[in-house]
C-alpha positions, 0 to 999 in steps of 0.5 A: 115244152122241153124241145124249143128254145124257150126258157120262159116255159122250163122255168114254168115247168120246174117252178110247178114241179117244185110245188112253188106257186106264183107268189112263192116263187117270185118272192124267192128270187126277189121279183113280181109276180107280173115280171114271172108271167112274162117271164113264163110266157115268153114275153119277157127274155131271161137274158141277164146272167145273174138272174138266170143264175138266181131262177136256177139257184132257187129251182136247184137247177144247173143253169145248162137246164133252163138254156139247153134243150138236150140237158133239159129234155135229160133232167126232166125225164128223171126224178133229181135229186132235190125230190130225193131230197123232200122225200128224206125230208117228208120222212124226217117228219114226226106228225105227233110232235109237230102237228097243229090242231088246226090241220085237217085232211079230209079221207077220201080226197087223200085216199084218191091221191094215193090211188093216183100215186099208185097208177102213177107207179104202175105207168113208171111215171117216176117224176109224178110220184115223187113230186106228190109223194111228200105231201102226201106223206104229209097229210097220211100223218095228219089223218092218222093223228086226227080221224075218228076211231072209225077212220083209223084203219082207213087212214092207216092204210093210206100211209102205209101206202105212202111209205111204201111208195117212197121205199118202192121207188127208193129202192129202184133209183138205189138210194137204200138207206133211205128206203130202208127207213121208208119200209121201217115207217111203213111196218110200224104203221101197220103194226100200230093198225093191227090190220093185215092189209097193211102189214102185208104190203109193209112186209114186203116192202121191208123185205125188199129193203133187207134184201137190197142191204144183202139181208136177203135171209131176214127178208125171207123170214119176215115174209114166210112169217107173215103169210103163215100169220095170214093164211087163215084170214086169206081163206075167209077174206080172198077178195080182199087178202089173196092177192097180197098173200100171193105177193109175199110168195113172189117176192121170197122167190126173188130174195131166194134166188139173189141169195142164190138157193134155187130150190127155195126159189121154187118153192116160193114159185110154186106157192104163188102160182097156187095162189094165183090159180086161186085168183078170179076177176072179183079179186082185188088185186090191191094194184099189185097186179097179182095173177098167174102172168105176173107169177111167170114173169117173176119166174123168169126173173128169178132164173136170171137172179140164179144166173140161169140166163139160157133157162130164163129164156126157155121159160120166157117163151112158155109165156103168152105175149098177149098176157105179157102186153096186158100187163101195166107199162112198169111190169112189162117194162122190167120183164123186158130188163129181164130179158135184156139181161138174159140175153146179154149173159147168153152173148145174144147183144142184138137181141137184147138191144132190141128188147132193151128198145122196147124197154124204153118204149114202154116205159122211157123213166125204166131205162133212162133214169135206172141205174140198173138199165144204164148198167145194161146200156154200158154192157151192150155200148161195149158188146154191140155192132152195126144197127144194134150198136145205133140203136144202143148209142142212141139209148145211151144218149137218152139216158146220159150214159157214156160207155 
């Protein structure tokens, strides 16, 4: 769709990726719905300046997508900022002072969603999340005024699911203030609950947003607190709790290591590893991917957050690659940023241009849309020679990154 010259087909793509049907979308730009299916399917050309420039003003394009095959491939791989944007805006919404009686969500069509979000996430399918994310939020709200007391806990948990999405992606494109606030949603929600399900998931994900504003002891205590707040439930209720309870630990070992204490890190380490040794095939992992790989792959990660690069290495090759491969795309994806950062620290600019390569095979949003990536990609633009130097350049130019 992005790759020819027709720009009949983008405009289809955005519309749809703005959530606009035919109607809307037509009336936005003051035309019919008939001159849109020509439009769309290449009947009729988009020639004239000021209504291409209309179409893009109402899509919130730069009119260079719509008519520039290399800008459209570009934009289109990444979350932009009008979906930041629905998302700060689907947060902003109070559901108890504006929600109608008339609005009706049915339970298990929204619980779907949020497990389709949540594979989405596993995919790094980025733009999938946030185009769907707001509408989600949306109806989570509304379950949560509107379902029976019997459906309270359910519907909770959905929410809590959504927010703690939002502030999951949040925090991987940088946009922290946000995600702080998506993280907030999230325990409130859970806390009004009074399920550890939910407060489990919310811990982590305002541990993350405390340690992404550098408050990175606060986000150790709310996570040490809730696993010791949860530790008798895990052991009448694995099935259900093991895995999260597991998670909290994994993620005190990374805020650890940012915040630079190496024996805490493992400490934490050790604690999930026992978890995980804990884990068996009817565990529910929750999509949290919880088990004794994730645990080893998060060691690594650590080890490069402590800027113990050559030690990560070492460890990273106790690791058994098949583990590795059946992991989803969006772990192994940052396993392999890991190693990328490893080895550029250890001066290794050919082998992290490669593994940065198999990034991107794994997972094309991680590398072309991360601030994090392109921060590699930068390293390695000014680091790198011959073939490796092709192959980085070729990346960079993905991801729109200039050295």
């Amino acid at each position: 769709m992005l790759e020819d010259g027709r720009i009949g087909e983008r405009v289809r793509y955005w519309r749809l990726r703005r959530n606009l049907d035919r109607k809307q979308f037509a009336d936005m730009v003051g035309r019919s719905t008939s001159w849109l299916d020509k439009i769309e399917s290449g009947e009729r050309d988009l020639t004239r300046l000021p209504m291409l420039e209309r179409v893009a003003e109402v899509l919130d394009l730069d009119p260079s997508v719509l008519t520039d095959v290399a800008t459209a491939k570009r934009t289109a791989q990444c979350v932009d900022a009008t979906e930041v944007s629905a998302i700060r805006t689907a947060l902003a919404h109070y559901p108890g002072v504006t929600v109608r009686s008339s609005d009706e969500v049915a339970l298990p069509a929204i619980q779907r969603q949020a497990d389709y979000l949540d594979h989405a996430w596993l995919a790094s399918h980025f733009t999938v999340v946030a185009r769907h994310l707001p509408a989600l939020m949306r109806d989570a709200q509304t379950a949560v005024l509107t379902m029976s007391d019997a459906d309270q806990v359910a519907a909770h948990r959905v929410l809590v699911t959504a927010y703690r999405l939002a502030s999951s992606m949040l925090l991987k494109f940088e946009a922290t203030d946000i995600a702080w606030l998506a993280a907030d949603r999230a325990m409130h929600t859970a806390l009004a609950a009074t399920d550890t399900w939910s407060l489990a998931r919310a811990s982590r994900s305002v541990a993350r947003a405390m340690a992404s504003t550098h408050q990175r002891r606060e986000a150790i205590a709310v996570l040490v607190d809730m696993t010791d707040r949860m530790r008798s439930e895990v052991n009448t209720d694995e099935h259900n709790l093991l895995s999260l309870y597991g998670m909290l630990y994994l993620a005190s070992s990374i805020t650890a290591a940012e915040q630079g204490d190496a024996s805490l890190a493992r400490a934490m380490h050790d604690e999930a590893m026992a978890a995980a040794l804990r884990v068996t095939p009817h565990h529910d992992s929750h999509f949290t991917l919880f088990g004794q790989t994730n645990v080893l792959i998060h060691r690594v990660s650590a080890l490069v957050r402590l800027h113990k690069a050559g030690n990560a290495l070492e460890f990273a090759h106790t690791i058994g690659p098949p583990a590795v491969r059946a992991l989803p795309p969006e772990r192994r994806a940052n396993y392999l940023l890991d190693l990328t950062e490893a080895h550029t620290a250890v001066g290794k600019y050919a082998q992290a241009a490669r593994l940065l390569g198999q990034a991107e095979q794994t997972a094309p949003e991680e590398v072309r849309c991360r601030p994090l990536a392109h921060g590699l990609l930068r390293s390695l633009l000014n680091n790198t020679r011959g073939e490796p130097a092709k192959l980085v350049k070729q990346m960079a130019d993905r991801a729109g990154v200039a050295a």
